[in-house]
C-alpha positions as CSV (number, residue, x, y, z in Angstrom):
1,X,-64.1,-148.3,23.3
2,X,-62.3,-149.4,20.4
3,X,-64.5,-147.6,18.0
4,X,-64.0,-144.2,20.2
5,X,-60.1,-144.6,20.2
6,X,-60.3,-145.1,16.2
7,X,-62.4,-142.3,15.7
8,X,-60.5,-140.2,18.5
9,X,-57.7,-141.1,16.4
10,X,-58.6,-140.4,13.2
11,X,-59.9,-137.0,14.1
12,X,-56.7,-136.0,15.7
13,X,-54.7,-137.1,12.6
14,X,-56.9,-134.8,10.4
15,X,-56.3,-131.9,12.9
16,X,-52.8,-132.0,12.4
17,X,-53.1,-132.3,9.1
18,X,-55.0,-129.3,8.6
19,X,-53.0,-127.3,11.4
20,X,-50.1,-125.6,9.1
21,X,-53.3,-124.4,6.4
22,X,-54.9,-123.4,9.9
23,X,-52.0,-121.2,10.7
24,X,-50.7,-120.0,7.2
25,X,-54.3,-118.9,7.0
26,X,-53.7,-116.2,10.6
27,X,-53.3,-112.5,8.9
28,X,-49.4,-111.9,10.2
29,X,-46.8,-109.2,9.2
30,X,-44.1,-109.7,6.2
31,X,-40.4,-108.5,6.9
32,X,-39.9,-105.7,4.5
33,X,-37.2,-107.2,2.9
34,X,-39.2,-110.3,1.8
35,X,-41.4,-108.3,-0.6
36,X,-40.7,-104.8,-0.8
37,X,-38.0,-102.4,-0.6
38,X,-37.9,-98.5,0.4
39,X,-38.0,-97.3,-3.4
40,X,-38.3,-93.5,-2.3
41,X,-37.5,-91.2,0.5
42,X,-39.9,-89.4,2.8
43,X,-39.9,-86.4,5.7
44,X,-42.8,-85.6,7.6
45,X,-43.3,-82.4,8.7
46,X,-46.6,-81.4,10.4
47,X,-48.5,-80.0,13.8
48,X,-49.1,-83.1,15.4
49,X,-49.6,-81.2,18.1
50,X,-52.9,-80.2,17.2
51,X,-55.4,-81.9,15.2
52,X,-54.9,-85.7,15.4
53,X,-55.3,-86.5,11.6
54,X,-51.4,-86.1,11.4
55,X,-50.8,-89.0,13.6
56,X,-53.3,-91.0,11.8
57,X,-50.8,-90.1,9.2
58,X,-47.4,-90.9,10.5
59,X,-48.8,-94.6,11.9
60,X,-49.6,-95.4,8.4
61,X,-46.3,-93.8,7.1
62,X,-44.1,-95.9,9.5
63,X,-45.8,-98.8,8.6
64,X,-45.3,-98.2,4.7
65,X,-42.2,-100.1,3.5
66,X,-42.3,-98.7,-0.1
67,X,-41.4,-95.2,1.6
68,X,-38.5,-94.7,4.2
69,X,-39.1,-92.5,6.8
70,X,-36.1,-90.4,7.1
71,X,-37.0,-87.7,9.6
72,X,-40.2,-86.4,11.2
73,X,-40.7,-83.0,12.0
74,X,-43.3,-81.0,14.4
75,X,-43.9,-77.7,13.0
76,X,-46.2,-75.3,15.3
77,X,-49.7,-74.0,14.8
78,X,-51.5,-71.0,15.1
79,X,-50.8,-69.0,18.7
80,X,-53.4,-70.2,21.1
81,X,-53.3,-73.5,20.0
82,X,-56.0,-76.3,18.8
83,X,-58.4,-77.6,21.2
84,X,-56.6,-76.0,24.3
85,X,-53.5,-77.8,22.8
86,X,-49.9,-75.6,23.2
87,X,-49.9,-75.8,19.7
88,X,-45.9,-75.0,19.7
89,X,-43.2,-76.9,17.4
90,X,-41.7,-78.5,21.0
91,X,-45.6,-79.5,22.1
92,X,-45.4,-81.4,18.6
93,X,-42.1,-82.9,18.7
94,X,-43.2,-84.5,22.5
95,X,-46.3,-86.2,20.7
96,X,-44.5,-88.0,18.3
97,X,-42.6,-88.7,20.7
98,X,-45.4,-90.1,22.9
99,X,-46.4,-91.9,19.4
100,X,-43.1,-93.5,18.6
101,X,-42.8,-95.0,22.1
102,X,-46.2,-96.7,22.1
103,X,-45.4,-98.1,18.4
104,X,-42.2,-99.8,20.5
105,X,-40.4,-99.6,16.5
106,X,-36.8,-100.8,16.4
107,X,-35.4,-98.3,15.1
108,X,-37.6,-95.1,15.0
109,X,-36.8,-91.9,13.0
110,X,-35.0,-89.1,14.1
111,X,-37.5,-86.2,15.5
112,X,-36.7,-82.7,14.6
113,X,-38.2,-79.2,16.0
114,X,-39.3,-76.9,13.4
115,X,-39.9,-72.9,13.4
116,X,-41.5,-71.5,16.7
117,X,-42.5,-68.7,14.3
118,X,-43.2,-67.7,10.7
119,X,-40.9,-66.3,8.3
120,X,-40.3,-62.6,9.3
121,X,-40.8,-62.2,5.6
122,X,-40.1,-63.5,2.1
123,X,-36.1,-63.4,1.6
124,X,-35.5,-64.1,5.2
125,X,-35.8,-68.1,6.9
126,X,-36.9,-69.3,10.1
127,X,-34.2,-71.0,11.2
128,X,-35.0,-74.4,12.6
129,X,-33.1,-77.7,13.3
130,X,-36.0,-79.1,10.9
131,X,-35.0,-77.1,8.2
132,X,-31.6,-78.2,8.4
133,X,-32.5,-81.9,8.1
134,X,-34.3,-81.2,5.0
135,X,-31.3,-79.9,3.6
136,X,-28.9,-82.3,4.7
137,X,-31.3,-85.0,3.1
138,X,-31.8,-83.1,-0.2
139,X,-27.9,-82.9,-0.5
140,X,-27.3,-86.9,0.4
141,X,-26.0,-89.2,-2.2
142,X,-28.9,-91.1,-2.1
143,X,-30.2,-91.2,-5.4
144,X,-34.1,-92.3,-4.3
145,X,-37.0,-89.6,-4.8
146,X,-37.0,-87.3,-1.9
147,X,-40.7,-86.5,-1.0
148,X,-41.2,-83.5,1.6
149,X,-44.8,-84.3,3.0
150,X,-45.9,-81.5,4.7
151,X,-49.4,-81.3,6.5
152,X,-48.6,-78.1,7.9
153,X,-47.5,-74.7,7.2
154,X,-44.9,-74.2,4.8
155,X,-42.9,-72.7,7.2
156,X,-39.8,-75.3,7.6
157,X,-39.6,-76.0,3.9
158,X,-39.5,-72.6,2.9
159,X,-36.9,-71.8,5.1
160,X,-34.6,-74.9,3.7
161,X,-35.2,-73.6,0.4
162,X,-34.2,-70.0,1.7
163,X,-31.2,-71.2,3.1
164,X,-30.0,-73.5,0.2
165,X,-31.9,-73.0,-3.0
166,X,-30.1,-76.0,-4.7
167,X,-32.3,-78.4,-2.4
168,X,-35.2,-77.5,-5.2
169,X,-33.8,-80.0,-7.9
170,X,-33.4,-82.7,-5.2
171,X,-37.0,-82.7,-3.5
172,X,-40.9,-83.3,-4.5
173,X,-43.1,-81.3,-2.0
174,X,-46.3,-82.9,-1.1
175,X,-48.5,-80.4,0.1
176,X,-52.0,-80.5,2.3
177,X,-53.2,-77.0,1.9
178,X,-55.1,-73.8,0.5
179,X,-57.8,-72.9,-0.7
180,X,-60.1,-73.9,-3.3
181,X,-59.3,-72.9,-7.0
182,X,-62.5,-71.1,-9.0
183,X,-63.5,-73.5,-11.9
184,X,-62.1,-76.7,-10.1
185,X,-64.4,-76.7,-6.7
186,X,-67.2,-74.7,-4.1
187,X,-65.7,-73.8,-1.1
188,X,-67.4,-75.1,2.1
189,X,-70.3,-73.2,3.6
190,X,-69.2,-71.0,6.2
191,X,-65.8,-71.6,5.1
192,X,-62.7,-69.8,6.3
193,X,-61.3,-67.1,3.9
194,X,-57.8,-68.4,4.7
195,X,-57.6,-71.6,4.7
196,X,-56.1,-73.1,7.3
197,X,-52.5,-74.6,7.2
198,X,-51.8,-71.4,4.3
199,X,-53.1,-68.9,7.3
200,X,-50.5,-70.3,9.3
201,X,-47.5,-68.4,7.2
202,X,-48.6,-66.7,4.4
203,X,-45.2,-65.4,4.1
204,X,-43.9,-68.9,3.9
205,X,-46.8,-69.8,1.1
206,X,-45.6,-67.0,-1.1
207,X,-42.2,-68.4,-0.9
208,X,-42.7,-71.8,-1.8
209,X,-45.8,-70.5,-5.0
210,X,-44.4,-67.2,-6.0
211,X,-40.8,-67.8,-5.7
212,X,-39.6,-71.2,-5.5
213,X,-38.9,-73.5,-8.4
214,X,-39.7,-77.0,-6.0
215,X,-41.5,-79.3,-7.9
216,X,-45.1,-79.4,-6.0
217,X,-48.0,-81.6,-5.8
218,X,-51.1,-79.6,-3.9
219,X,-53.9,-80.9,-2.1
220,X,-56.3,-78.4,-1.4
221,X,-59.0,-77.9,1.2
222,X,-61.9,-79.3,-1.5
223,X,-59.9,-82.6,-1.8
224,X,-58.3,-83.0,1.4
225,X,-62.1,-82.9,3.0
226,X,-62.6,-86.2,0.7
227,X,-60.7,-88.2,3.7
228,X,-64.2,-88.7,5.9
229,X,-64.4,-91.8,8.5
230,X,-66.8,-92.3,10.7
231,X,-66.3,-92.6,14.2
232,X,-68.1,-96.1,14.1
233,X,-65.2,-97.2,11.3
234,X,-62.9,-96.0,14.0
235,X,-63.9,-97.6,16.9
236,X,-64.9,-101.0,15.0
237,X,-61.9,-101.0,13.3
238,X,-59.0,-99.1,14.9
239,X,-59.7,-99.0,18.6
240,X,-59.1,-102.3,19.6
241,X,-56.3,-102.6,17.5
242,X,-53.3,-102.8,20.2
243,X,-52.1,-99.7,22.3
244,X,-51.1,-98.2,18.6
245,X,-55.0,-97.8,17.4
246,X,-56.3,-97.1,21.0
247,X,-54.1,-94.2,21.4
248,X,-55.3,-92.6,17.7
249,X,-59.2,-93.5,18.5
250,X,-58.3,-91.8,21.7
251,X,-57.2,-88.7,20.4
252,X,-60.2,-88.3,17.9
253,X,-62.7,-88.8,20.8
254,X,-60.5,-86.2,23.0
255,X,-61.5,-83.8,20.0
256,X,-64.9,-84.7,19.7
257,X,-65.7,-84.2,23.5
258,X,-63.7,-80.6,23.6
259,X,-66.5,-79.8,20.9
260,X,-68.6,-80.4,23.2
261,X,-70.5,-83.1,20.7
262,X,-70.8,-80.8,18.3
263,X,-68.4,-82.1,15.4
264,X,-71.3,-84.9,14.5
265,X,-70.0,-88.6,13.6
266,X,-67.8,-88.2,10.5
267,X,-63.7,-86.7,10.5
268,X,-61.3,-85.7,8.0
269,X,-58.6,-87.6,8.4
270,X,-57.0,-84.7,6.2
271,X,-53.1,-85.4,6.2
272,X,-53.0,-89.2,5.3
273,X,-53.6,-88.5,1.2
274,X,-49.7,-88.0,2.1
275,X,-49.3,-91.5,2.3
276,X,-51.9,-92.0,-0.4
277,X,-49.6,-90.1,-3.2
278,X,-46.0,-91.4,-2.0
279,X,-46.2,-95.0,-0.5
280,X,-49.2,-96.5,-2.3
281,X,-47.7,-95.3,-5.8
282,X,-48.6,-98.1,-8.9
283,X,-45.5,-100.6,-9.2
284,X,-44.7,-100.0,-12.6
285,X,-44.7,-96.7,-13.8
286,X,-45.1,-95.3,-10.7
287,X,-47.7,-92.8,-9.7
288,X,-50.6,-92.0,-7.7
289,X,-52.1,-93.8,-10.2
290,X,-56.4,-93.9,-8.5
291,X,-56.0,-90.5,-7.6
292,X,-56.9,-87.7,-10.2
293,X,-55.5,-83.9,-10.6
294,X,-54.9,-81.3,-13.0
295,X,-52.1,-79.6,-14.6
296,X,-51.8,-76.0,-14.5
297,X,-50.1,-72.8,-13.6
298,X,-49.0,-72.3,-10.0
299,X,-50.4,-69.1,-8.8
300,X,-49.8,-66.3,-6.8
301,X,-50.0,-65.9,-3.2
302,X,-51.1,-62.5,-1.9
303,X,-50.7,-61.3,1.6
304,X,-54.8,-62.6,2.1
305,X,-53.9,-66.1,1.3
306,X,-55.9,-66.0,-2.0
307,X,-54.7,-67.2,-5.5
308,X,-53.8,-64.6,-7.9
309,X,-53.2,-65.5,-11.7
310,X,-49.5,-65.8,-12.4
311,X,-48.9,-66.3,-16.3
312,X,-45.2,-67.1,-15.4
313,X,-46.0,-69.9,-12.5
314,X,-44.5,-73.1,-13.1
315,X,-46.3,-76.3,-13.7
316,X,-47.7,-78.2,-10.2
317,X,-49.9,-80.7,-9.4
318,X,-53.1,-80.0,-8.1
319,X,-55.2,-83.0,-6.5
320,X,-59.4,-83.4,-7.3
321,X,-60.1,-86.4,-6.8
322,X,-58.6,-89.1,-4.0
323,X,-59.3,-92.8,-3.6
324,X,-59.9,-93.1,-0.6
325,X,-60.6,-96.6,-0.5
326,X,-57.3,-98.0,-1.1
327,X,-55.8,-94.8,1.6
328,X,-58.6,-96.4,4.3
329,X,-58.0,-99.7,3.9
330,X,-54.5,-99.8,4.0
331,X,-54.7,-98.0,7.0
332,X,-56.5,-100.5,8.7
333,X,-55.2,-103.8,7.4
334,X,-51.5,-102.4,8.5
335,X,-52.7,-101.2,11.8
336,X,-54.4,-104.8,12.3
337,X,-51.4,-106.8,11.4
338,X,-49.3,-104.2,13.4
339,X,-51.2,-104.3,16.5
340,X,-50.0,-107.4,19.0
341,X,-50.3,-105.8,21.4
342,X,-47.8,-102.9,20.5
């Protein structure tokens, strides 16, 4: 009996012992101020109304504390919709909404409504209460970069640079969008002349290419198809995490079964390279450092959404190749030490 008691004893002692390692050792979140500090600014502005990939986007976004969310904004999609989705600017603004409640945050962005239609044409804005916080931003004294991320159509940016031109020299647009460019990639086969998010506005695409001065980083539809996940990655990894990554596997499976199965097993999770090229920047001279682009001329826009040689377009950035290892698994080691529940 005596043995037992020692060994009891013994083994206990060891337990606690080991017990603060144990715990230390649990994956948990760190406060943002312990480690890292907002170093830039963000907006969001995209149709989360429609395809899910945007709120895929804003979940890792929110949850980035190198990049402070100052204002997300639902722009509208095509008329008819996606999916049997309203695919209005208001339909967009209630599913962040919808988002922002089941992520429980403390102290959530401000939600803005863009356009409910495109420009009526290229010297005249849609005015929007989205537009408006993009200029009011722009014009703060806050002296951090100012990233406009849009996963949309260019609809509520070109209308803040319509209104207020000066916002140009304060901002860095971030751009998921058109087509192709000959010599840098092969379009898709059976691919849509326009691509999509440019077919939204054309109008607003000439603006922002033909006549703007806004500094602009470009990821086209040959890059932003890069972002594939599996559905299996999705459910093993995402699905279970809290009522944040069951909601998001939920959407993509609502998608999938309106296709009637047809989609197959892989989606492009096309909008998060936003959070790619802003909040997962290199610490010391900061960039988008794992990601590679090119240099060169912005084109023209015509009024068929194709590129047209402009010898006098300014200098953008257009995106090749992404690494989407570090975007994937940052998604899912913040959505795993978000989840608990929330």
């Amino acid at each position: 009996m005596i043995s037992y008691l020692q060994t009891y004893t013994r083994r206990l002692s060891l337990l606690l012992c080991l017990l603060p390692a144990l715990c230390m050792a649990q994956p948990k979140t760190t406060a943002k101020n312990e480690v890292t500090a907002p170093r830039m600014r963000v907006i969001i502005d995209n149709d989360f109304g429609g395809d899910p990939d945007g709120l895929f986007h804003l979940v890792q976004q929110l949850l980035s504390p190198a990049a402070e969310v100052k204002a997300i904004i639902g722009s509208r999609l095509y008329s008819g919709g996606f999916y049997e989705s309203p695919g209005t600017a208001a339909y967009a603004c209630d599913q962040v909404k919808v988002l922002l409640k089941t992520m429980a945050l403390p102290s959530p962005p401000p939600v803005y409504m863009g356009a409910e239609s495109g420009l009526p044409d290229v010297n005249t804005p849609s005015p929007s209460e989205g537009a408006d916080a993009i200029i009011k931003e722009a014009l703060s004294d806050d002296k951090r970069p100012l990233y406009i991320l849009c996963g949309a159509s260019l609809t509520t940016i070109a209308s803040a640079y319509l209104k207020e031109p000066k916002i140009a020299e304060k901002i860095k647009l971030v751009w998921i969008g058109g087509p192709e460019y000959a010599g840098l990639a092969t379009p898709p086969p059976n691919y849509q002349p326009i691509e999509y998010n440019l077919g939204i506005d054309i109008k607003a695409g000439q603006v922002i290419f033909n006549t703007s001065d806004i500094p602009l980083w470009q990821i086209p539809r040959d890059a932003y198809r890069q972002a594939l996940v599996s559905y299996a990655e999705l459910q093993y990894k995402v699905a279970g995490k809290g009522k944040t990554g069951a909601l998001l596997v939920e959407r993509i499976e609502n998608i999938l079964k309106k296709s009637n199965r047809t989609l197959g097993e892989a989606y492009v999770l096309g909008d998060s390279p936003l959070v790619l090229l802003t909040a997962l920047q290199s610490g010391w001279e900061a960039d988008p450092a794992s990601s590679k682009y090119v240099v060169m001329q912005a084109p023209k826009i015509n009024d068929a959404g194709q590129y047209l040689t402009n010898h006098n377009g300014r200098n953008i950035r257009v995106y090749t190749d992404l690494d989407i290892r570090l975007m994937m698994e940052d998604f899912y080691a913040k959505i795993a030490l978000f989840s608990n529940g929330k």
